[in-house]
C-alpha positions as CSV (number, residue, x, y, z in Angstrom):
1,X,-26.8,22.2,-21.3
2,X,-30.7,22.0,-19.8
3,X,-33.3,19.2,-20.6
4,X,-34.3,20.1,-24.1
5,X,-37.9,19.5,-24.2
6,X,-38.4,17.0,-27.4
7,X,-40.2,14.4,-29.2
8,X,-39.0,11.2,-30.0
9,X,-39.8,10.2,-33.4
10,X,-39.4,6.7,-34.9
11,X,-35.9,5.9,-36.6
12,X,-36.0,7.0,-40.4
13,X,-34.5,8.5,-42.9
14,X,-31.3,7.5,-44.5
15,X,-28.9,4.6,-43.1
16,X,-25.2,5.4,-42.5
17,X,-24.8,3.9,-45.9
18,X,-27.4,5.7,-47.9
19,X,-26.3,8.8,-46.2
20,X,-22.3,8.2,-47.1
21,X,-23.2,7.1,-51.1
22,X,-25.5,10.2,-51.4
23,X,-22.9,12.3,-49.9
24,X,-19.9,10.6,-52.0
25,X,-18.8,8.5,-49.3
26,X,-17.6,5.1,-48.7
27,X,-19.3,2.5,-46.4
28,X,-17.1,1.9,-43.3
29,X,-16.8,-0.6,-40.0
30,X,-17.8,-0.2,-36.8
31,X,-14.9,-2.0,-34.5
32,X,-12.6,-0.1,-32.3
33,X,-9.8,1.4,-34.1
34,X,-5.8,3.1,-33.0
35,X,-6.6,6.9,-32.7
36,X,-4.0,7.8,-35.1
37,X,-3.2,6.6,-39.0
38,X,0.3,5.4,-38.9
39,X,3.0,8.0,-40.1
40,X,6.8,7.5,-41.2
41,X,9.1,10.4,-42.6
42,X,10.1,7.8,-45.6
43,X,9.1,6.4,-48.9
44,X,9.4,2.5,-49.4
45,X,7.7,-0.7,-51.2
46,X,3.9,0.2,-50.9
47,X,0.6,-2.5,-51.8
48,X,-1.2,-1.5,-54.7
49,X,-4.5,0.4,-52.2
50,X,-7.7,1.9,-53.5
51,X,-6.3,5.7,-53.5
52,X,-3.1,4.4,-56.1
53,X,-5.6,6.4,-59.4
54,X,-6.6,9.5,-60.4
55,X,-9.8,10.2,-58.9
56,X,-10.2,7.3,-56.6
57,X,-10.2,9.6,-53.5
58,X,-12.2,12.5,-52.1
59,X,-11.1,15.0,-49.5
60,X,-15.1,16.3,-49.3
61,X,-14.2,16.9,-45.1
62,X,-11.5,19.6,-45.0
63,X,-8.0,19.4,-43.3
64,X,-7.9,20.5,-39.3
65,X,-4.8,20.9,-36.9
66,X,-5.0,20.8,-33.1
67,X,-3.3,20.6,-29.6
68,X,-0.7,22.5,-30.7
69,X,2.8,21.9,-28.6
70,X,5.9,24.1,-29.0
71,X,7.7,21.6,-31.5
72,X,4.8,19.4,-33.0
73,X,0.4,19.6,-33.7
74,X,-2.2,17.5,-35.3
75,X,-2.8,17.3,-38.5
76,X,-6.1,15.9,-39.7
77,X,-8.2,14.8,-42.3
78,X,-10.6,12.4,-43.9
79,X,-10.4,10.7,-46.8
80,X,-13.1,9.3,-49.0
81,X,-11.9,6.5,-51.1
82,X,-14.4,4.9,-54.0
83,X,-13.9,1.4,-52.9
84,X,-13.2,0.1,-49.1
85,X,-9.5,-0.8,-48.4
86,X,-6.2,0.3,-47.1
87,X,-5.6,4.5,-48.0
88,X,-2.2,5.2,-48.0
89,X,-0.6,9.0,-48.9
90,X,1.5,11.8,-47.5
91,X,0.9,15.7,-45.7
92,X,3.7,18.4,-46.6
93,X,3.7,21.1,-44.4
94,X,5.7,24.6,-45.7
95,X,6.7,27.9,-44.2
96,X,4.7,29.4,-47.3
97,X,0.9,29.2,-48.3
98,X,2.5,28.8,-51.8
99,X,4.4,25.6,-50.8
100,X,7.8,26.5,-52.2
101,X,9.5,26.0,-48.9
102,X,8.6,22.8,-47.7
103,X,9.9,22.0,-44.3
104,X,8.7,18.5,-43.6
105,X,6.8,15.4,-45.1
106,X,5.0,12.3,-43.4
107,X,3.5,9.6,-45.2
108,X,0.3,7.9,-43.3
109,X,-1.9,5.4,-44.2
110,X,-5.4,4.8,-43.0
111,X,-8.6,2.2,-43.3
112,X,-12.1,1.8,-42.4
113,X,-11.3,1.0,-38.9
114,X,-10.9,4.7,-38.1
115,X,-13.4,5.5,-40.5
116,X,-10.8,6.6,-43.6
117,X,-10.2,9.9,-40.6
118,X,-6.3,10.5,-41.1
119,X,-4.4,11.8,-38.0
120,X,-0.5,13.0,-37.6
121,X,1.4,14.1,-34.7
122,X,3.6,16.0,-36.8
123,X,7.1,17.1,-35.2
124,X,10.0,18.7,-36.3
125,X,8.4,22.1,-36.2
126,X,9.7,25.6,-34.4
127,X,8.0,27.4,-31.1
128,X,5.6,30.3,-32.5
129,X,5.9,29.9,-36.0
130,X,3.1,29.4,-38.7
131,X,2.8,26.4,-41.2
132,X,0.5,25.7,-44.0
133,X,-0.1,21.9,-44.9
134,X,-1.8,20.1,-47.3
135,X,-2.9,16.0,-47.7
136,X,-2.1,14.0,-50.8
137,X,-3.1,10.6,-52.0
138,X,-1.7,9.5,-55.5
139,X,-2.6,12.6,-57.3
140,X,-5.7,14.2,-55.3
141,X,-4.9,17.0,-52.8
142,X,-6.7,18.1,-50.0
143,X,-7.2,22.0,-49.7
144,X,-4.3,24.1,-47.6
145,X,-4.6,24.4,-44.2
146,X,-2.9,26.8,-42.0
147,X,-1.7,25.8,-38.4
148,X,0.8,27.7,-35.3
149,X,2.7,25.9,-32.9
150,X,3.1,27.1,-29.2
151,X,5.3,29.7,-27.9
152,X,8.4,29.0,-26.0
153,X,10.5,31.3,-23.7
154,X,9.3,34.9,-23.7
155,X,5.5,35.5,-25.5
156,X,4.1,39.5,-25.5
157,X,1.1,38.9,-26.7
158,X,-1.4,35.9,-27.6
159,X,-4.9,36.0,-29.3
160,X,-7.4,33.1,-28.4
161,X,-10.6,32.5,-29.9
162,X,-13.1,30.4,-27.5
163,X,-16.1,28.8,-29.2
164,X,-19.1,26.5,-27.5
165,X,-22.6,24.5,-28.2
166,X,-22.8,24.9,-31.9
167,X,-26.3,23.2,-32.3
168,X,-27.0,22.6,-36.2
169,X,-30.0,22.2,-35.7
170,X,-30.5,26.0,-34.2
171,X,-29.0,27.8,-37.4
172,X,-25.4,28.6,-39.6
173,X,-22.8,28.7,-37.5
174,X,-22.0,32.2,-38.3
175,X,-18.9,32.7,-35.6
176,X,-17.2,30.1,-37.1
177,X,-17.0,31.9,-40.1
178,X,-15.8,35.4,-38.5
179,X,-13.3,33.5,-36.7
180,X,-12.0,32.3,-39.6
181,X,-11.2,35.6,-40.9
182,X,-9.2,36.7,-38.0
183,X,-5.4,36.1,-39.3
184,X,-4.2,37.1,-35.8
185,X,-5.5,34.2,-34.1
186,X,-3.1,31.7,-32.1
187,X,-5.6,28.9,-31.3
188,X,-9.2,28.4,-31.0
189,X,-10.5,26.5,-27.8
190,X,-13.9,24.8,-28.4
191,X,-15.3,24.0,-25.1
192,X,-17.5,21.3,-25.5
193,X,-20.6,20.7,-27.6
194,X,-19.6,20.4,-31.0
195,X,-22.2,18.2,-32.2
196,X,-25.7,17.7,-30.9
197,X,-26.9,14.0,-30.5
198,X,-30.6,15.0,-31.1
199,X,-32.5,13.6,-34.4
200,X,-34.3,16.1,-37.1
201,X,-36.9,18.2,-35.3
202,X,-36.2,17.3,-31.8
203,X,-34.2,20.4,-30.6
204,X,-34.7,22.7,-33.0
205,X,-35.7,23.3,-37.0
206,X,-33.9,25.5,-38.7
207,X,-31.7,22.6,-40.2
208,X,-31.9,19.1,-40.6
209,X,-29.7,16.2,-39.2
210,X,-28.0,13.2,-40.8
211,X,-28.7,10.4,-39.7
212,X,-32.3,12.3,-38.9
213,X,-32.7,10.3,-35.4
214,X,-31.0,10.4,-32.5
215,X,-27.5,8.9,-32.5
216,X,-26.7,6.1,-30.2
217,X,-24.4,3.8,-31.9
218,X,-21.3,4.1,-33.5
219,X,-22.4,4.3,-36.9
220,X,-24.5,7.2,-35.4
221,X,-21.9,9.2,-34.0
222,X,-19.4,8.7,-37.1
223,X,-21.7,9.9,-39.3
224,X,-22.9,12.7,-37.3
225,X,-19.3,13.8,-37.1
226,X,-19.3,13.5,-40.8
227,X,-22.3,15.6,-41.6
228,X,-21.0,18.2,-39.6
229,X,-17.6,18.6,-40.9
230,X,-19.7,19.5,-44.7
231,X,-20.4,23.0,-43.2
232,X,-18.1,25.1,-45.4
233,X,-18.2,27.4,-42.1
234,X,-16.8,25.3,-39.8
235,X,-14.4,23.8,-42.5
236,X,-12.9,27.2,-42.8
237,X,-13.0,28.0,-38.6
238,X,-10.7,24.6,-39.1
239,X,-8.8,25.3,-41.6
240,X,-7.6,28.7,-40.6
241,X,-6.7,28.1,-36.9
242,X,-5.7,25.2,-34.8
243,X,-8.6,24.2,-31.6
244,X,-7.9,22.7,-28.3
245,X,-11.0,21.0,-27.9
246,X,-12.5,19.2,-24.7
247,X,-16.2,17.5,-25.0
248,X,-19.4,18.4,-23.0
249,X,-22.4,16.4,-22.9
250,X,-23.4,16.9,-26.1
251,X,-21.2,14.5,-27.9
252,X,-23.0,12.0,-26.2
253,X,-26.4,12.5,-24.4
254,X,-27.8,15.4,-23.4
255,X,-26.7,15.9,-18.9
256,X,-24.4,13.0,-19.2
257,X,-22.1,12.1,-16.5
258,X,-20.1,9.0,-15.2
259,X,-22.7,6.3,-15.1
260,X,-25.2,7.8,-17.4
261,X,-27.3,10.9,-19.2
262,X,-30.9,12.2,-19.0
263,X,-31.0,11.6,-22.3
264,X,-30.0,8.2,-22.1
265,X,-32.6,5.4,-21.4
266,X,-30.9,1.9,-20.9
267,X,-32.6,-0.7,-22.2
268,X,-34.2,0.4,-25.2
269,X,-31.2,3.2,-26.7
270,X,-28.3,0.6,-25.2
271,X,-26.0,0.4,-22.7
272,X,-24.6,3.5,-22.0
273,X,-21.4,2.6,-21.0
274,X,-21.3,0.9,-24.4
275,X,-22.8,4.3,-26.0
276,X,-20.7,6.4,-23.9
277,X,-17.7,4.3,-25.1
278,X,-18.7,4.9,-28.9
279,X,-19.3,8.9,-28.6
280,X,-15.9,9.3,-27.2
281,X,-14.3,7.2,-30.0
282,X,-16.3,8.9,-32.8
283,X,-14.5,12.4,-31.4
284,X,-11.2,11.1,-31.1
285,X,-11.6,10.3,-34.8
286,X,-13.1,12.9,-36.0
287,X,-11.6,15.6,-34.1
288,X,-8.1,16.7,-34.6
289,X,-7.1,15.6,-30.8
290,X,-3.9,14.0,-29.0
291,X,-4.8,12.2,-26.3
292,X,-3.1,12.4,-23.3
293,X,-3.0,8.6,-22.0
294,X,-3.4,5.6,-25.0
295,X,-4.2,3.3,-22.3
296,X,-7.5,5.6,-21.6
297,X,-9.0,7.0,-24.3
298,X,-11.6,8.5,-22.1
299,X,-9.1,11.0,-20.7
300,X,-9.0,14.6,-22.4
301,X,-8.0,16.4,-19.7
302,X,-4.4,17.8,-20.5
303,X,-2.4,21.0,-20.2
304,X,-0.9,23.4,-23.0
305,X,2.2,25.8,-22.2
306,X,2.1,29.2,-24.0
307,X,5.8,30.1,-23.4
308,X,5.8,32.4,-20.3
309,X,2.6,34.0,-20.7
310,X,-0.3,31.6,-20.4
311,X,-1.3,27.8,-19.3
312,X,-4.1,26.1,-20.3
313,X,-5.4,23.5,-18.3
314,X,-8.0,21.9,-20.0
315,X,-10.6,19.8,-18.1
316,X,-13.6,17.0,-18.3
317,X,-16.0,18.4,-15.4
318,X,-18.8,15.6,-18.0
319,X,-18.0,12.4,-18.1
320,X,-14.3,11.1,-16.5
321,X,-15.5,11.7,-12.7
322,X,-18.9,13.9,-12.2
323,X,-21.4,12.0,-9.9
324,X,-24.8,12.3,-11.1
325,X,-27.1,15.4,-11.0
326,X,-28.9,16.5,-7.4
327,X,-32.8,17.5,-8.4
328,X,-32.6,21.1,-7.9
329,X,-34.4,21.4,-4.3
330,X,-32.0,18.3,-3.1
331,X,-29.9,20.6,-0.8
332,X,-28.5,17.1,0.9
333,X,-26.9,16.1,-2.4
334,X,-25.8,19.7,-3.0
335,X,-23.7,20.1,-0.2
336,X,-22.5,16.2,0.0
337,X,-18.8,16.5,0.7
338,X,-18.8,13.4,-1.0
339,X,-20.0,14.1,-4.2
340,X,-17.7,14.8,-6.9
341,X,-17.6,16.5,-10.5
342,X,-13.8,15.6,-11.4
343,X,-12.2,12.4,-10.5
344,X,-10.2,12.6,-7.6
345,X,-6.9,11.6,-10.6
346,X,-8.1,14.3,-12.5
347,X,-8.2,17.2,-9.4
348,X,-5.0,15.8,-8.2
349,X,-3.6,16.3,-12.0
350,X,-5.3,19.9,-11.7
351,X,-3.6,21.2,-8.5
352,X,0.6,19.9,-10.0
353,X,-0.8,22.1,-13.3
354,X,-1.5,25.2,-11.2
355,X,0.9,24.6,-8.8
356,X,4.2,23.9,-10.8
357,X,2.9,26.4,-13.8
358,X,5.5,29.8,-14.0
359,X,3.5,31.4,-16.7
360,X,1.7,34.5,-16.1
361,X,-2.0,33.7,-16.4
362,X,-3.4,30.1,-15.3
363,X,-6.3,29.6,-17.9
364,X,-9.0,27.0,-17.1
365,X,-10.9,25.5,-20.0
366,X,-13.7,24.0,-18.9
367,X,-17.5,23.2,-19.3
368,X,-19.9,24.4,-16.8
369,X,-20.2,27.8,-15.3
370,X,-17.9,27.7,-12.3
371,X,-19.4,30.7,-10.2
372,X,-22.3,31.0,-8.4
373,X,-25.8,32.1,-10.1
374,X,-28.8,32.6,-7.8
375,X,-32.1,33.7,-7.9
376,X,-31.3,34.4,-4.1
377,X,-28.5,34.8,-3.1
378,X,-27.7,34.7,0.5
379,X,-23.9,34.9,2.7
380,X,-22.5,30.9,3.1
381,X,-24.4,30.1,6.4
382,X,-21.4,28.2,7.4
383,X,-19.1,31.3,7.4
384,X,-21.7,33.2,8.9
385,X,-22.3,30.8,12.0
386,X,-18.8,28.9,11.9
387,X,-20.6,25.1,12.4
388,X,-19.6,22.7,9.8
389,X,-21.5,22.3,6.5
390,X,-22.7,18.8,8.1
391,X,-24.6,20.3,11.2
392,X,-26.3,23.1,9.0
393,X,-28.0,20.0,6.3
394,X,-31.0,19.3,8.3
395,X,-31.7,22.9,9.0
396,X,-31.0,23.4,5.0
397,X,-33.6,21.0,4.2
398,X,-35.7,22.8,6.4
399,X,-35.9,26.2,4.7
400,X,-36.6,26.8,1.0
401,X,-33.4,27.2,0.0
402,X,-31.2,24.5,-1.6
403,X,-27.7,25.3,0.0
404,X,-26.5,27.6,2.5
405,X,-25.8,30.5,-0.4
406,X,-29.0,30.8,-1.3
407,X,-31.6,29.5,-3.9
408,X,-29.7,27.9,-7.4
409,X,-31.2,28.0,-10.8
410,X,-29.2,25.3,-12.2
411,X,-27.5,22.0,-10.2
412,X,-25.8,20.6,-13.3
413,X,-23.2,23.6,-13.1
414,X,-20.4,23.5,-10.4
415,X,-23.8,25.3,-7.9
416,X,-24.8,21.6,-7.9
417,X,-21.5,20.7,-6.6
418,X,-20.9,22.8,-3.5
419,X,-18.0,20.9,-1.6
420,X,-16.1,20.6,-5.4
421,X,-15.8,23.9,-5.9
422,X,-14.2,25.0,-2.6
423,X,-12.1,22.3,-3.0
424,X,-11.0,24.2,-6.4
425,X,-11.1,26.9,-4.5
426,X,-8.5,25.9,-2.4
427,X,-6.2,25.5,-5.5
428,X,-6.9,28.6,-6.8
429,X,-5.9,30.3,-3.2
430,X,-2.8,28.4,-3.8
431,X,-2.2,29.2,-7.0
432,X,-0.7,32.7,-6.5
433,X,-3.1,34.6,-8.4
434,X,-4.0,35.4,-11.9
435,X,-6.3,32.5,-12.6
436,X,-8.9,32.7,-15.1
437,X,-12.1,30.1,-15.9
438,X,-13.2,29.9,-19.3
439,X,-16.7,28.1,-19.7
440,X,-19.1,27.2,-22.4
441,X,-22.6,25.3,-21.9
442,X,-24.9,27.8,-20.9
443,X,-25.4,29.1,-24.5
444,X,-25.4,33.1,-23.1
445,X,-22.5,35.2,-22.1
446,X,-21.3,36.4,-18.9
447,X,-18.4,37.5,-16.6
448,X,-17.4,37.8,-13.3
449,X,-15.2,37.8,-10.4
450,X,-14.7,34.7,-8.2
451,X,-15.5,34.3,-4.5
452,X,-16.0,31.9,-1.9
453,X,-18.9,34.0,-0.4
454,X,-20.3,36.9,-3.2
455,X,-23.5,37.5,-1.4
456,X,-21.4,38.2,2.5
457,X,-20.2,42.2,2.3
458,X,-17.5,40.4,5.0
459,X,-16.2,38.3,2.2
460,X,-16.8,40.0,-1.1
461,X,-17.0,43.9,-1.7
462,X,-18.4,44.3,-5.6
463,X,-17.2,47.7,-5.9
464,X,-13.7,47.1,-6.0
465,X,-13.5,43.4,-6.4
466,X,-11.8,42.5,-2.6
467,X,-12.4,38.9,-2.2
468,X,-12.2,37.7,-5.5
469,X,-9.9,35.5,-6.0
470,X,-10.0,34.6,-9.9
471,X,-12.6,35.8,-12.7
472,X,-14.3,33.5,-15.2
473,X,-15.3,34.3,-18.7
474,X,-18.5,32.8,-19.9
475,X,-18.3,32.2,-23.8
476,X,-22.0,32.6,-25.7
477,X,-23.0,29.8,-28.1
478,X,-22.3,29.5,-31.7
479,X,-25.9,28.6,-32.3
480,X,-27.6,27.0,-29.3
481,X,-30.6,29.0,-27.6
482,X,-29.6,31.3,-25.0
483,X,-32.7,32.8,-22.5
484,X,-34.3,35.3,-25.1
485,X,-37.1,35.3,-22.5
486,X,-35.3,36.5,-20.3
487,X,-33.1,38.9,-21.0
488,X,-35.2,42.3,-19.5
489,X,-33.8,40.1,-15.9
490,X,-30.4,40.8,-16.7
491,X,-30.1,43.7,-14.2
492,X,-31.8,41.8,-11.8
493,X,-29.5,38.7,-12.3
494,X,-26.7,41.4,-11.4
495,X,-28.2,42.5,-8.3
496,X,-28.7,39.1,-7.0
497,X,-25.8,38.0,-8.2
498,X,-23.3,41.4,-7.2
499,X,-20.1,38.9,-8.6
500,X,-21.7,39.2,-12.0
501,X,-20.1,42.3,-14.2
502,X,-21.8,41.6,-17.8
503,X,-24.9,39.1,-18.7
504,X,-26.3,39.2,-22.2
505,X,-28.9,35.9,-22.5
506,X,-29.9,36.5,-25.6
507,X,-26.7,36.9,-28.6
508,X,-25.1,34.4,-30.3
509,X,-21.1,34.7,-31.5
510,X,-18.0,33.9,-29.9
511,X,-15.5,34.8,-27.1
512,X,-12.0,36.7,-27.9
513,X,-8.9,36.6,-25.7
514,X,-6.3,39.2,-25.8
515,X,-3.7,38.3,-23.1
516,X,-0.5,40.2,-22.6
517,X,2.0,40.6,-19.3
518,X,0.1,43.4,-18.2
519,X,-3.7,42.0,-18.2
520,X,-6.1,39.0,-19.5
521,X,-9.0,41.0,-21.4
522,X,-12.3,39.0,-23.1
523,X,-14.4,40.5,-25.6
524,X,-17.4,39.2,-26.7
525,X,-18.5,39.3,-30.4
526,X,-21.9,38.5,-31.8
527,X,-23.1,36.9,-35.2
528,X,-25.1,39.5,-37.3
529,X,-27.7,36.4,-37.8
530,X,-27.7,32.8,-37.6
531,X,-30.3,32.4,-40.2
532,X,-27.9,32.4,-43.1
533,X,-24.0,32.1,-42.8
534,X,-22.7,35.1,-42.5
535,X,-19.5,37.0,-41.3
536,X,-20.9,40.4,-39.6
537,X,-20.8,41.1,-36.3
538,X,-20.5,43.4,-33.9
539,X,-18.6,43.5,-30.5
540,X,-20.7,43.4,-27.3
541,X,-18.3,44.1,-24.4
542,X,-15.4,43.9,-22.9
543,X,-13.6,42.8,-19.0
544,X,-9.9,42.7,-18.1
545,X,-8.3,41.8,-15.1
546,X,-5.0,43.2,-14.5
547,X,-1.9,41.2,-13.2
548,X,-2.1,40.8,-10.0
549,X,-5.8,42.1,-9.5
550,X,-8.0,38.9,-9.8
551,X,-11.0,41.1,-10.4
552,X,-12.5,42.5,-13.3
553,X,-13.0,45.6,-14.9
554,X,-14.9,47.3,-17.4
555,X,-12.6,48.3,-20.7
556,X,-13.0,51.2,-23.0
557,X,-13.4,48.7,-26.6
558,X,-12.0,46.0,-28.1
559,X,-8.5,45.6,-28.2
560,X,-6.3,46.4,-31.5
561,X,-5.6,43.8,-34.0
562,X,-2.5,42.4,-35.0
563,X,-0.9,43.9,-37.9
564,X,1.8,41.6,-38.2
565,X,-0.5,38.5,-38.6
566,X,0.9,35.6,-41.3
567,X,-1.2,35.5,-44.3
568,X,-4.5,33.0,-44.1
569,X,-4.1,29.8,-46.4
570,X,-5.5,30.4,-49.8
């Protein structure tokens, strides 16, 4: 999110190797590596490797699970061996946290091609059901992690936990570790920036960075990954719940999109398709991911089935298609029909999800906010007049506002991408109804209903919700800076903006999702502080929209817990 305004120091501090030694690493290569450490149900004639003696191996990374499918999920780790070489060794996965019921066991083996990062699609597992694993090699285990596979057939009741822009740099990341406490959570979605690219003292100071510049190679992003996965907090967020994950710019350069970033100067930081290249592989190691196409490992956007309750179609509105950023008074790029922020491969993937989906509630995980935010807002000229977009752009440019709804505040958000969003628009007419957007990015925490036209009374009414035609929930940050400074506007933001039904600019925590038959509710919690780690908070507020309404509505608290939930791993 934004243009983070920073210095650029010199390149110093530790190298990757320095930093791995210190940390109780090993060294590792650079080349491109398979995405997943090779897995067999069996036993059979193994090579002496480097893991084969007590104490050879570390597992100082934590265990993760993601992407969880109705039969099979991810298992991750990393492994830190003594000396370089092939790491060969098993994961057990049991019915119990106390492992006397052990369902199934994959051996794997991995190298310093992936950077010692262990992956495994592990199947033979039933719909709904909770499993606690753990990683062996020789005699070393990992910790116990705790995963949940996805419903089939008939679901009552799901629990979601959606997480974004967790800038180390900015504090502790004290949702994580509140999350991690809630046993009644299905499956965390993390919406895109889940590690900052910055170096030490660039974008903020409460914490420092390793490697302390700004990453650019793939050295860089490994060990950025690595330094990151040492917070105990987001070690436990991981090890307690399985994520969806999709990227945002972040895990590059800062406004990134096809052919580039504003944080991104060819030339002197590289090539950025060759930079781009090495951010996306550093996630796909580090990150406990399946992707959807191994002939593309640029594509993340893919689709989750929740039995017959919820879909979750999970998109790359960053890098895969987005044409670059319009300047904020370019209202000729803003409403350019021909401008794109998915790929035309990606929206035609998009409207077979929504329109072939029979679950209850169409859930969009995505980036940037989709609805509109304006300092004024004004009825869609073209509605109001009935001439084409294209005969209204000279008379656009003309007037000081930047497209024919008014003055935007920020073009990097679907607002910068007029003609895009109606064309979603159109899918989410077609759709049938009970759509929701879930968005990270903007580091505060709003929700509203979904129009074509908010600001035209003929379109929209804000009093009961007519005209909307889905709602979008707006997750806070983990850590990231909101707009402290301007949270006494957030009335005025409303007003302006009538679509808008809560804006808080300034807290810090995470999103909750309580979905049943009957509605789709999101509650927002907020972190205590994020100066030290710590697990209080408090809930902010709470929206629903009932089946069949597509609006929102204000609800009484938070919903109920689940009593029921399986036991957290030890």
């Amino acid at each position: 999110m934004g243009r983070a305004r920073r210095q650029r120091p010199r390149k110093r501090g530790w190298s990757r190797r320095d930093f791995l030694r210190r940390a109780g690493f090993a060294s590792t290569a650079v080349a491109a590596a398979p995405l997943f450490a090779s897995c067999s149900a069996g036993g059979g004639g193994r090579d002496p490797d480097p893991g084969s003696e007590p104490g050879s191996v570390e597992f100082r990374h934590g265990v993760a699970s993601g992407d969880p499918l109705q039969d099979r999920v991810i298992l991750w780790t990393r492994v830190t061996p003594a000396t370089d070489g092939t790491i060969r060794g098993e994961v057990q996965v049991a019915s119990d946290p106390a492992f006397t019921r052990i369902v199934q066991t994959s051996r794997f083996s991995t190298d310093a091609d992936r950077d010692y990062t262990v992956k495994v699609d592990q199947g033979g597992l039933a719909p709904a059901t909770t499993y606690y694993y753990r990683f062996a090699v020789g005699q070393t285990r990992s910790v116990i992690g705790r995963t949940r596979t996805a419903a089939s057939g008939g679901l009552d009741r799901l629990r979601v936990g959606v997480v974004s822009c967790s800038s180390y740099a900015h504090g502790y990341f004290s949702a994580y570790k509140a999350l991690a406490r809630r046993a009644d959570i299905d499956v965390v979605l993390h919406l895109g920036d889940y590690i900052y690219e910055y170096g030490t003292g660039e974008y903020g100071e409460a914490r420092e960075y390793q490697p302390s510049h700004e990453i650019t190679t793939l050295d860089d992003y490994r060990t950025r990954h690595a330094h990151y996965k040492l917070d105990s907090d987001l070690q436990e967020v991981h090890r307690q719940h399985p994520f969806i994950t999709v990227w945002d710019d972040h895990e590059t350069a800062n406004d990134s999109w096809r052919d580039g970033a504003e944080n991104h100067t060819e030339g002197s930081e590289g090539v950025w398709a060759q930079r781009k290249a090495w951010g996306v592989q550093a996630y796909a190691e580090w990150l406990p991911i399946r992707l959807p196409d191994a002939a593309d490992p640029q594509r993340i956007y893919r689709q989750f089935r929740y039995g017959d309750l919820a879909e979750f179609v999970m998109l790359d509105t960053r890098l895969e298609g987005r044409d670059e950023q319009a300047a904020v008074a370019d209202a000729s790029s803003i409403n350019d029909a021909d401008r794109h922020l998915i790929s035309t491969a990606q929206f035609d993937f998009l409207s077979n999800a929504l329109s072939t989906t029979t679950a209850k509630w169409k859930l969009l995980g995505q980036q940037v906010m989709f609805g509109q935010l304006r300092i004024l807002g004004l009825p869609e000229l073209s509605r109001l007049s009935g001439l084409p977009i294209e005969q209204l752009r000279d008379l656009v440019n003309s007037l000081p506002v930047v497209s024919t709804g008014g003055i935007i505040l920020n073009p990097d958000q679907w607002d910068g991408y007029r003609a895009e969003r109606n064309r979603l628009f159109g899918l989410i007419e077609s759709a049938g109804g009970n759509v929701a957007v879930l968005t990270g990015d903007i580091h505060t925490s709003w929700a509203m209903d979904l129009s074509r036209d908010p600001n035209n009374p003929l379109v929209y009414n804000p009093l009961n919700g007519s005209g909307s035609l889905a709602v979008e929930f707006v997750a806070t940050s983990v850590t990231s800076p909101g707009l402290d400074q301007l949270a006494p506007l957030q009335s005025l933001l409303q007003l302006l903006n009538p679509h808008m039904k809560y804006v808080d600019l300034a807290r810090k925590g995470y999103l909750l999702l309580d979905v049943t038959p009957e509605r789709l509710q999101g509650e927002w919690w907020y972190s205590q502080t994020i100066a030290e780690s710590s697990e209080a908070e408090s809930f902010g507020a709470a929206y629903f929209t009932a089946d069949g309404d597509n609006h929102l509505s204000r609800a009484d608290g938070p919903s109920e817990a689940r009593t029921d939930a399986p036991a957290l791993a030890p």
